[in-house]
C-alpha positions in Angstrom: 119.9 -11.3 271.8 117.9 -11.2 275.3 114.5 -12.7 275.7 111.3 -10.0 276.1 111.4 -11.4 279.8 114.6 -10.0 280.2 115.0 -7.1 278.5 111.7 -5.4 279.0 111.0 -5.9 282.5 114.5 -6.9 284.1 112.9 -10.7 284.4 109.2 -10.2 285.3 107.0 -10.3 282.2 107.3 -14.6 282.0 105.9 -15.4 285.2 107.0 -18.6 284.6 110.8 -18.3 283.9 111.4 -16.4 286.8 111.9 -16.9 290.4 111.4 -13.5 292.6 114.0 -13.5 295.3 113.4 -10.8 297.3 111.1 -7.7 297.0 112.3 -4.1 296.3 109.6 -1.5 297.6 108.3 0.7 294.7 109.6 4.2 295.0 108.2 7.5 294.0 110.4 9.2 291.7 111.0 12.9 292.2 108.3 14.8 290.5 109.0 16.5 287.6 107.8 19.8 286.4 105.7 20.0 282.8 108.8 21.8 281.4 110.8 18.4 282.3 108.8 16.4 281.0 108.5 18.2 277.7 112.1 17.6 277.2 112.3 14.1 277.9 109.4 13.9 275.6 111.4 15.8 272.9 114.9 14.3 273.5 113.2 10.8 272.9 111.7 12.2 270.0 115.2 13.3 268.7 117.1 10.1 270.0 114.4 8.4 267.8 114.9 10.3 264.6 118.6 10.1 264.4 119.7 7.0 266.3 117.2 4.4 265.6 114.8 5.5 262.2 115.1 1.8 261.9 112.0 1.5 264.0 109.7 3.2 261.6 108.8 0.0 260.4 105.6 -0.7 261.0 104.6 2.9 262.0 105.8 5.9 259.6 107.9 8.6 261.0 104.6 11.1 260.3 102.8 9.2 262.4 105.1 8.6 265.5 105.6 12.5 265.4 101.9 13.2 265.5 101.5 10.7 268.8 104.4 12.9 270.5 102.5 16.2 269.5 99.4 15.2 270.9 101.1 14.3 274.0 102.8 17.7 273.7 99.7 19.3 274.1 98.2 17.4 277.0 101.8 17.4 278.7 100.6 20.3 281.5 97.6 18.7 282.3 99.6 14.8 283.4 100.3 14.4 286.5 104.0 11.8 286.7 102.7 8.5 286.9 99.9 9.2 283.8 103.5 10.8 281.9 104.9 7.3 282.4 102.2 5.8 281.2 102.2 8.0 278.0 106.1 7.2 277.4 105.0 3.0 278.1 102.4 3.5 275.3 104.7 5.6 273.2 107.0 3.1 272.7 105.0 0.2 272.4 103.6 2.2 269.3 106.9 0.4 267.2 105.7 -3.2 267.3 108.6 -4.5 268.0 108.5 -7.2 270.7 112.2 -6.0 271.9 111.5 -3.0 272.0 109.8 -1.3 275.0 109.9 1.1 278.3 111.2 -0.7 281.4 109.4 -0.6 284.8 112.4 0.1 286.8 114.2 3.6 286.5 117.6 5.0 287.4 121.1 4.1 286.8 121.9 0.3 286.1 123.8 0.6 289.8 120.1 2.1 291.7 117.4 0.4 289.5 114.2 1.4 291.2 110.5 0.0 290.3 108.0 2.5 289.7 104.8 0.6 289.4 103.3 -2.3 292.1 101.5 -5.9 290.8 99.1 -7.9 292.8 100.2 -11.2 293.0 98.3 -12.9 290.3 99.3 -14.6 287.2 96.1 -15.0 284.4 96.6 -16.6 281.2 93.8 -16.2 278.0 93.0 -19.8 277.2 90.7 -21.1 274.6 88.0 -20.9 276.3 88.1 -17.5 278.5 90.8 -15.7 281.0 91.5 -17.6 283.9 93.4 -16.8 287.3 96.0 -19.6 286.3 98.3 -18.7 289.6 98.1 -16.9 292.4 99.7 -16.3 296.2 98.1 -19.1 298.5 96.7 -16.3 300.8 94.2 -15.0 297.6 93.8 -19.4 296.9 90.1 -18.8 296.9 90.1 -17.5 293.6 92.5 -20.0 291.6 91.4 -21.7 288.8 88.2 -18.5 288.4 87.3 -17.6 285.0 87.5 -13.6 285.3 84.7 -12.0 284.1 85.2 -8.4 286.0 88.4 -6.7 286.3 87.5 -3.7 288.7 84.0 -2.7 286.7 85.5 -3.5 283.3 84.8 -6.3 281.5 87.6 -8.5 281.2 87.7 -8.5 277.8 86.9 -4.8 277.4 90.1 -4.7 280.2 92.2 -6.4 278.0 91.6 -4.2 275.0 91.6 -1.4 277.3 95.5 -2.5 277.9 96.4 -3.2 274.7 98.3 0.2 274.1 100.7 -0.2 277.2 101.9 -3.6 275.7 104.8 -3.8 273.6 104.6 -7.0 270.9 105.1 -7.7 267.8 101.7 -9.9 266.9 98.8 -11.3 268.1 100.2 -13.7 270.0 102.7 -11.4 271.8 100.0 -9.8 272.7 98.1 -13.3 274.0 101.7 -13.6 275.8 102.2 -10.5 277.7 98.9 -8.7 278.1 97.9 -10.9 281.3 101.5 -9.3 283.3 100.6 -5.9 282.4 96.7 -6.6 283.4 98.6 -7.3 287.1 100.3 -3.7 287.3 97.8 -1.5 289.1 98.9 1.6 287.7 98.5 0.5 284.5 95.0 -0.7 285.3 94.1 2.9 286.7 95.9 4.9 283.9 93.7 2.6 280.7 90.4 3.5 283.5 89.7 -0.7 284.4 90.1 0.4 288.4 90.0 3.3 290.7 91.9 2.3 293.0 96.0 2.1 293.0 96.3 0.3 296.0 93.3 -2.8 295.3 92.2 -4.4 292.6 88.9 -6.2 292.5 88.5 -9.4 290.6 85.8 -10.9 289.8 85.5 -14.5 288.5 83.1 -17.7 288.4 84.5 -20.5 289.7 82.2 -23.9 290.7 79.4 -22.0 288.8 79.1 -19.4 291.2 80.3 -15.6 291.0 82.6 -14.0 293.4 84.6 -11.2 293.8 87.8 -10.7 296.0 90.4 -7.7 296.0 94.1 -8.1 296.0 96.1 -5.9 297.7 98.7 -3.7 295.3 102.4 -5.0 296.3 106.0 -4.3 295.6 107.7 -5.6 292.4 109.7 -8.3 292.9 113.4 -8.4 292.0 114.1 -10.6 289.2 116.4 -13.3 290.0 117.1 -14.4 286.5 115.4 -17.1 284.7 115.3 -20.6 286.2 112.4 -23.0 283.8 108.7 -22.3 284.6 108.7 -22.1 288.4 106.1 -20.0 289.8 107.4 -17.4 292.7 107.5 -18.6 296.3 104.6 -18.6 298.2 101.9 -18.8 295.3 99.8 -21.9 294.4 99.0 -23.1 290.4 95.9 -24.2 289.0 97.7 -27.3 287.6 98.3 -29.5 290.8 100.5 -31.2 289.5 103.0 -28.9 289.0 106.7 -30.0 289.9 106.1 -34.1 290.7 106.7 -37.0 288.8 103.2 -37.3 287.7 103.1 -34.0 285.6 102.3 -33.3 282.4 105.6 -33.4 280.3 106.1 -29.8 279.3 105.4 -28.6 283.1 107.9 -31.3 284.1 110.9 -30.4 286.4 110.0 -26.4 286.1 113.2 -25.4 288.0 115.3 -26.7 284.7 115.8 -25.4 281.4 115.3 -28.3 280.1 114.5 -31.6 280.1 114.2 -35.2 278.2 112.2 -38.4 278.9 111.4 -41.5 277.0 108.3 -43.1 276.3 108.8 -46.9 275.3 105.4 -47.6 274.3 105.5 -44.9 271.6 108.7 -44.7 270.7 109.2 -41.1 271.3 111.6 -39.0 272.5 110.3 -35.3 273.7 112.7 -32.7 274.8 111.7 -29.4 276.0 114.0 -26.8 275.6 112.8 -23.5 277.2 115.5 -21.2 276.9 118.2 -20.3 274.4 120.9 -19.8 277.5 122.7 -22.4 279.2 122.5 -23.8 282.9 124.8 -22.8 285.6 126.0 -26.2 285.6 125.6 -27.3 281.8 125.6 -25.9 278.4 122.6 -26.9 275.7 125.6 -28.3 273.4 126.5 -30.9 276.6 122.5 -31.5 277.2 121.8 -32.1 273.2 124.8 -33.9 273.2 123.0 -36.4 275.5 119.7 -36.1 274.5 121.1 -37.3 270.4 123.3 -40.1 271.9 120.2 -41.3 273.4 118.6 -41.1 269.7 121.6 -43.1 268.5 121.6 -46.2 271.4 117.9 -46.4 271.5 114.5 -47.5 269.2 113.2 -43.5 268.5 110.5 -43.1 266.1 109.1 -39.8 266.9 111.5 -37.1 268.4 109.8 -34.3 269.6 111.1 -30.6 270.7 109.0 -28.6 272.6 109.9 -24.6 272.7 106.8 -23.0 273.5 108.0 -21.7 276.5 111.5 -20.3 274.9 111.4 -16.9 274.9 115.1 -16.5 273.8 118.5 -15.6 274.8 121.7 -16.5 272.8 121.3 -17.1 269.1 124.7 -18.2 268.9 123.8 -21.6 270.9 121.5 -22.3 268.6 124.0 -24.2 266.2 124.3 -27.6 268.3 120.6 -28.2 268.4 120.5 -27.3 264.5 123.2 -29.2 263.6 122.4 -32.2 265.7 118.7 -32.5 264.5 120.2 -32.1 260.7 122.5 -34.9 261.3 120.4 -36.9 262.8 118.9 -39.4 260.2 117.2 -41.4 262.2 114.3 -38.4 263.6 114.8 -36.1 260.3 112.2 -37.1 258.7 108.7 -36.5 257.3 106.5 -37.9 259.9 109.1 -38.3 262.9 110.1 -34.8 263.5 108.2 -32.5 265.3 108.6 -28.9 266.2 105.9 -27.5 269.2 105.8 -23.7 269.4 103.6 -21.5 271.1 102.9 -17.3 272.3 105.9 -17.5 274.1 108.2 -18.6 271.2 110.7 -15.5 270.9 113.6 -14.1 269.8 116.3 -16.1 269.8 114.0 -19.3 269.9 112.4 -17.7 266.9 115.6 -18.0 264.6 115.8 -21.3 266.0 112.7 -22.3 264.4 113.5 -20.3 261.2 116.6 -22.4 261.0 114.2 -25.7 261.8 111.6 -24.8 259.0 114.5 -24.4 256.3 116.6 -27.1 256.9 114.5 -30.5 258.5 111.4 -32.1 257.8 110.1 -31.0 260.6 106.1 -31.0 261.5 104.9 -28.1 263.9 102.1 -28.3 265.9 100.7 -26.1 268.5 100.5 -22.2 268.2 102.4 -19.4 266.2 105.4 -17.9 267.3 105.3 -14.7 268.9 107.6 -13.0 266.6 108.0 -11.9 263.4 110.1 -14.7 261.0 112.6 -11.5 260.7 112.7 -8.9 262.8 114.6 -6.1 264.7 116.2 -7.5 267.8 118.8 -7.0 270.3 118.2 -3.4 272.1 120.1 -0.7 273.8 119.2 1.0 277.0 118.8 4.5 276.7 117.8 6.7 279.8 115.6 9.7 279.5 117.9 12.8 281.3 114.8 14.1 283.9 112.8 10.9 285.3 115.1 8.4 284.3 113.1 6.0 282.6 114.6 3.2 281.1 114.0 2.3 277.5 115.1 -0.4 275.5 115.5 0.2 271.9 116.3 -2.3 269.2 118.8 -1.6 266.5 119.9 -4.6 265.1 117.8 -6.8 261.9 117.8 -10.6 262.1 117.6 -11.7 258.6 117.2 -15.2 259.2 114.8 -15.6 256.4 114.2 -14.6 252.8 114.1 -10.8 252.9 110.5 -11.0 250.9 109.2 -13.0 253.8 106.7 -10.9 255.7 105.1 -13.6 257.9 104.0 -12.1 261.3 104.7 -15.2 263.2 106.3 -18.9 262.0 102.0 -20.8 262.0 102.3 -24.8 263.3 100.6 -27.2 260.6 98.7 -28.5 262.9 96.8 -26.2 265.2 96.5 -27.2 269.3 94.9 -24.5 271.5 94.5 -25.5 275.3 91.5 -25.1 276.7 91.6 -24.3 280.7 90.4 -27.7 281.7 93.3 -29.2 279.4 95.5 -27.3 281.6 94.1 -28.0 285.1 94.2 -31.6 284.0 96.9 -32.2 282.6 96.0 -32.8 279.1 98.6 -31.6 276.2 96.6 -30.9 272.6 99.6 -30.7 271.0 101.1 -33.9 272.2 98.3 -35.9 271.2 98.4 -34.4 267.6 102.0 -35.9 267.9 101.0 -39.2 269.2 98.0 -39.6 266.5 99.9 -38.1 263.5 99.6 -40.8 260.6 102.5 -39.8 258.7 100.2 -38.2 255.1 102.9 -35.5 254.9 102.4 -31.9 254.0 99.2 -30.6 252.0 101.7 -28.7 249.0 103.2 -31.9 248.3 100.4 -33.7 247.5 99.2 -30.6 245.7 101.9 -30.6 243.7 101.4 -34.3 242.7 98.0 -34.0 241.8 99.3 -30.7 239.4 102.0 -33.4 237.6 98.8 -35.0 236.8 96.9 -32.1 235.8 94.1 -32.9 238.1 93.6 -29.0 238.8 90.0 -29.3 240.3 90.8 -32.5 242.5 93.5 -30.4 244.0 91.6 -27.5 244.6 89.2 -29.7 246.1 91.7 -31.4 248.5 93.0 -27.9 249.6 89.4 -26.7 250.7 88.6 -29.8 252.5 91.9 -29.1 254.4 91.2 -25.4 254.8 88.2 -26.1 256.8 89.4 -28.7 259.0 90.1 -26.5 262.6 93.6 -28.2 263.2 95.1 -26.3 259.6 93.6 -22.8 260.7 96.7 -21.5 261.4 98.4 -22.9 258.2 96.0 -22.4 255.8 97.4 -18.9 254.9 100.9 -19.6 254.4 99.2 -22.1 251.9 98.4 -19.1 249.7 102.2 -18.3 249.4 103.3 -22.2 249.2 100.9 -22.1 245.7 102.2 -18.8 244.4 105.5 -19.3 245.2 105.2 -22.6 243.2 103.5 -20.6 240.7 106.5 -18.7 239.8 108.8 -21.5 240.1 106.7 -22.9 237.1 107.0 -19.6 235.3 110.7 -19.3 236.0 111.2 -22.4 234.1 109.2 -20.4 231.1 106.4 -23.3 232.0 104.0 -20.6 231.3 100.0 -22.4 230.5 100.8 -24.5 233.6 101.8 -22.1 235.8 99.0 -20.0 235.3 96.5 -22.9 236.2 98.5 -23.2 239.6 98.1 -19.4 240.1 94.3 -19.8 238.7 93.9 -22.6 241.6 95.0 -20.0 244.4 92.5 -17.1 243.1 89.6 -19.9 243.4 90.9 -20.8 247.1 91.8 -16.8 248.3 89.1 -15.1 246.5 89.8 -11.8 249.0 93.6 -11.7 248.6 94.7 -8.9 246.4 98.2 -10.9 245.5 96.3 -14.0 244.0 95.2 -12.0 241.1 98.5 -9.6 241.0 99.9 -13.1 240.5 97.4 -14.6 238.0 97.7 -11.8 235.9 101.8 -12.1 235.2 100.6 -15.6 234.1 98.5 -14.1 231.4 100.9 -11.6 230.2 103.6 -13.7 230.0 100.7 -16.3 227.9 100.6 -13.2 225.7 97.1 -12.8 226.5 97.5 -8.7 227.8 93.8 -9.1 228.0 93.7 -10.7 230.5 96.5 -9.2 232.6 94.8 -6.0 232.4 91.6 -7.3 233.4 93.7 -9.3 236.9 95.9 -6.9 237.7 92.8 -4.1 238.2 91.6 -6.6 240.0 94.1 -6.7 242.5 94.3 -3.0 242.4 90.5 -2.9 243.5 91.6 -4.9 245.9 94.5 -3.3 247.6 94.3 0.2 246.4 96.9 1.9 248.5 99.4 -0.9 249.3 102.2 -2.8 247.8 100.2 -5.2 245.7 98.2 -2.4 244.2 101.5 -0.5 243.9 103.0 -3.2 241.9 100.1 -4.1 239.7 100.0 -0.2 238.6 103.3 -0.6 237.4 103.0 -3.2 235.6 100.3 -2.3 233.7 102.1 1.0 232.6 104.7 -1.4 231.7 102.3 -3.6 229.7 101.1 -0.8 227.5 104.7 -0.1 226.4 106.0 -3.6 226.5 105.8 -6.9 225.5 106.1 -10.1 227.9 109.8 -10.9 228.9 
C-alpha cells in the first residue's frame, strides 16, 4: 500500500519526506458549465454506490447521499475552484486516511496542479502552532507562534479547514491539517483569507507581534520521498538540522534510515521512516546490519523509532518483524521500545500491529495516525468533465482482531513535544526511554494483585496510574485490557471472580456504557438475573442508540426466556 504522502498529493502532504525538484505552474482548468459539473457530481455519486460501498464505514450511505444533494442544489451558484473544493470536502467525508481528492488533475501522462501553497511548513505542537519551516526569503518569521491566519484565529483557521482534510483520527488530522492550511485556495474557500494570491500571517515571536504576507506560489513537483529533508532554498526552526550534532531522529534527513550507538547507555536506536527501500539498499540488507550489530555488541535497550513512517510496502515489513522476534537479546520487557507518532501510517501501521502482538515491546510517544485496521490501498478514478483525480480505497487490512475498533495504536508512555523541545533539540520520548525503570506493564501487575484477591489495592493502583500525564494516552485501552480479562475468567466458567474484575472496570470507567454491558453478563451467568437486568439498563441508558445498547437489549429479551449458558 502507498503512504498518504504519496497517494493523496503525488508526494506533497509530508513536507518532510519530500524533496521538490522543480516547480510546475498551477493551471486553470477549462471551466465547466453547472450542467458538467452536475454530472461529475452524480457519476461520483454512482461510482461510489456500486464500486466502493465499502467506504460507508464510518458515514452511512443516507448520509453521503444527503451531502451530494445539498451540493446539488447550490451546484449553479459555484463558481470552479469553490466546486473543487466541494468534491475535496466530499471525499474527505469517508475518514479514511487513503482515501482522498488529489490536487493535481488530468491524465497520469499531463498531471496538472490546480491549487498554489506559500512556502511555509507549520506544525501544532504542545504548546501552540508554530511556523516550523519556511523559504529563507520569509526567515523573519521562523520559529513565530501563529496567532492570525489572514483575520482568523489560528485555531478558529484550523477548524475552519478541518472539512478539506482527509484522515482517519485525530492525529491525522494533527498530521496533515498544517499542508492544507498552506494551499491558498483552500484558505479562501473555508473564508480564513481574501486574498488567492497572499496570505497574511501573523505570529509572536521574541514577545512581540508581527505580521508578514507570503506570496501564493506554484506547487512543486514531487520528487519522491527521500527522509525528512526540507525543500531547497527554505530554512528550519531546528538549527541543527542535517549535522553531526542533531538530535537523533532529525539525523541524516536525506536517508531512510538510520542507526547509531550510544556506549554509555547501552542503546541502540534505529529510525526507520519509511516502509520502501533505498535506491541503493533494501530495509532487509539495513536490518540485516543494524541486528548483527545487536549480536557483536553490549545492547540493552534497542529502540525503533517510526514516527515519521508514513508507509509504503507492507510486504517489507517481515525482515524487521522477524528479526526483532528473533532477537532475544532486545525482546524483552524493559529493553524494547517502539516510538510512534501523527505521522505513523499505513503500512507502518501494520508494522506496529504486528510489533504489539508478537514482542514485548514498550511504546512511547504519540498515537498512530491510523486506525489498527482499516481500508487501504486506493484506485485512481478520474471524474469525465474537470478531471479531478481521486483516490479511493478498496482493500481491508485485517491485521488485527476483527472486534478491535481502536482508532489509533496509543504509546504506554505519552511524550508530546513542546516547540522549544524542538528548537532545541530535546526528544521527550527518548528520555522516557533512557529513564524507563523496567516496572513492566500496569495489566500485569493488575492481574497479580487479582491472584491475590486484593480487588481494591488494584483498583487503587490503576487510578494512581490513570492520573499520571505520561499514561493519558493508554489509559483507555486499559478499559478493554480489564474486560477482555474479564471474559477470559468467565470463559474458564470462573464466574464470582470474573465479575469482581468486571466490577473493578465499572468503578474506574464509570461513563462507559460497555463496563456495565459487561458487568451484567457476570451477574447472569452468577444466576443473579437481578442484577443483570439492573446493569444491562444501565448500559442502555448509557448508549441508547449504539452497539452496546443494541446488545444489552438483546440480551435482556434473551434473559426473560432463558437461563445462563
Amino acid at each position: 500500500m502507498n503512504c498518504l504522502a504519496k497517494t493523496l498529493l503525488s508526494g506533497i502532504v509530508c513536507l518532510f519526506f519530500t524533496i521538490f525538484t522543480t516547480i510546475v505552474p498551477a493551471q486553470s482548468p477549462a471551466s465547466l458549465t453547472p450542467a458538467e459539473w452536475r454530472k461529475d457530481l452524480h457519476y461520483f455519486q454512482q461510482l461510489v454506490h456500486t464500486k466502493y460501498p465499502n467506504l460507508f464505514y464510518n458515514i452511512s450511505a443516507a448520509q453521503f447521499d444527503s451531502v451530494v444533494r445539498s451540493i446539488d442544489k447550490r451546484l449553479d451558484k459555484l463558481n470552479d475552484l469553490q466546486m473543487r473544493a466541494e468534491f475535496v470536502k466530499l471525499v474527505a467525508l469517508f475518514q479514511v486516511g487513503h482515501t482522498a481528492t488529489r490536487l493535481r488533475f488530468g491524465s497520469d501522462a499531463q498531471l496538472q496542479p490546480w491549487v498554489h501553497r506559500i512556502p511555509a511548513a507549520f506544525y501544532l505542537f504542545s504548546d501552540g502552532l508554530y511556523i516550523k519551516s519556511i523559504d529563507k526569503r520569509y526567515m523573519q518569521a521562523l520559529g513565530g507562534k501563529l496567532t492570525h491566519i489572514g483575520k482568523t484565529d489560528a485555531m478558529k483557521a484550523m477548524e475552519k479547514i478541518r472539512p478539506y482534510v482527509a484522515f482517519e483520527n485525530e492525529q491525522g488530522f494533527k498530521n496533515t491539517f498544517p499542508f492544507y492550511l498552506s494551499i491558498p485556495e483552500f484558505l479562501k474557500d473555508a473564508g480564513i483569507v481574501e486574498d488567492l494570491s497572499q496570505v497574511p500571517l501573523t505570529y509572536v515571536k521574541n514577545g512581540r507581534e508581527q505580521t508578514i504576507v507570503l506570496k501564493a506560489e506554484d506547487l512543486p513537483s514531487p520528487g519522491g520521498n527521500h527522509g525528512i529533508e526540507s525543500p531547497r532554498d527554505w530554512v528550519n526552526a531546528y538549527e541543527q538540522m542535517n549535522t553531526e550534532q542533531s538530535v537523533l531522529w532529525l539525523k541524516k534527513p536525506a536517508r531512510l534510515r538510520h542507526f547509531e550507538y550510544m556506549p554509555q547507555a547501552k542503546l541502540l536506536y534505529v529510525r526507520h521512516s519509511a516502509v520502501q527501500n533505498e535506491p541503493n539498499e533494501t530495509i532487509a540488507d539495513f536490518f540485516a546490519k543494524v541486528f548483527d550489530f545487536v549480536d557483536k555488541n553490549e545492547v540493552e535497550k534497542f529502540v525503533l523509532d517510526v514516527r515519521l513512517n508514513g508507509g509504503g510496502n507492507n510486504y517489507l515489513n517481515k525482515p524487521v518483524i522477524t528479526g526483532i522476534i528473533a532477537a532475544r537479546k532486545i525482546n524483552q520487557m524493559g529493553r524494547l521500545f517502539i516510538i510512534t507518532g501523527r505521522e505513523t501510517f499505513s503500512a507502518a501501521q501494520n508494522l506496529v500491529n504486528e510489533l504489539e502482538k508478537y514482542t514485548e515491546a514498550v511504546f512511547v510517544g504519540e498515537p498512530t495516525s491510523e486506525n489498527v485496521n482499516f481500508f487501504g490501498d486506493t484506485r485512481l478514478e478520474v471524474l469525465p468533465n474537470s478531471k479531478l483525480n481521486i483516490n479511493l480505497s478498496w482493500l481491508w487490512w485485517q491485521n488485527l482482531d476483527p472486534r478491535d475498533k481502536r482508532k489509533w495504536k496509543a504509546p504506554h508512555l505519552a511524550a508530546d513535544m513542546s516547540f522549544e523541545d524542538y528548537q532545541k533539540g530535546i526528544d521527550p520520548a527518548m528520555n522516557l526511554v533512557l529513564n524507563y525503570d523496567k516496572k513492566g506493564p500496569i495489566d500485569n501487575k493488575l492481574r497479580d494483585l487479582v491472584i491475590q484477591e486484593k480487588y481494591d489495592e488494584a483498583v487503587s493502583m490503576a487510578r494512581e496510574y490513570m492520573q499520571d500525564p505520561v499514561h493519558r494516552y493508554f489509559k483507555d485501552e486499559l478499559e478493554t485490557k480489564i474486560n477482555d480479562y474479564g471474559y477470559q475468567l468467565i470463559n474458564r466458567q470462573r464466574f464470582e471472580q470474573a465479575n469482581k474484575v468486571l466490577h473493578m472496570n465499572v468503578q474506574l470507567f464509570p461513563g462507559s456504557a460497555n463496563v456495565y454491558d459487561s458487568y451484567a453478563e457476570s451477574w447472569w451467568k452468577l444466576g443473579n438475573t437481578a442484577e443483570a437486568i439492573k446493569y444491562y439498563q444501565i448500559a442502555i441508558g448509557k448508549d441508547p442508540h449504539g452497539v452496546t445498547g443494541d446488545n444489552a437489549r438483546r440480551m435482556l429479551a434473551e434473559i426473560q426466556g432463558k437461563k445462563p449458558m
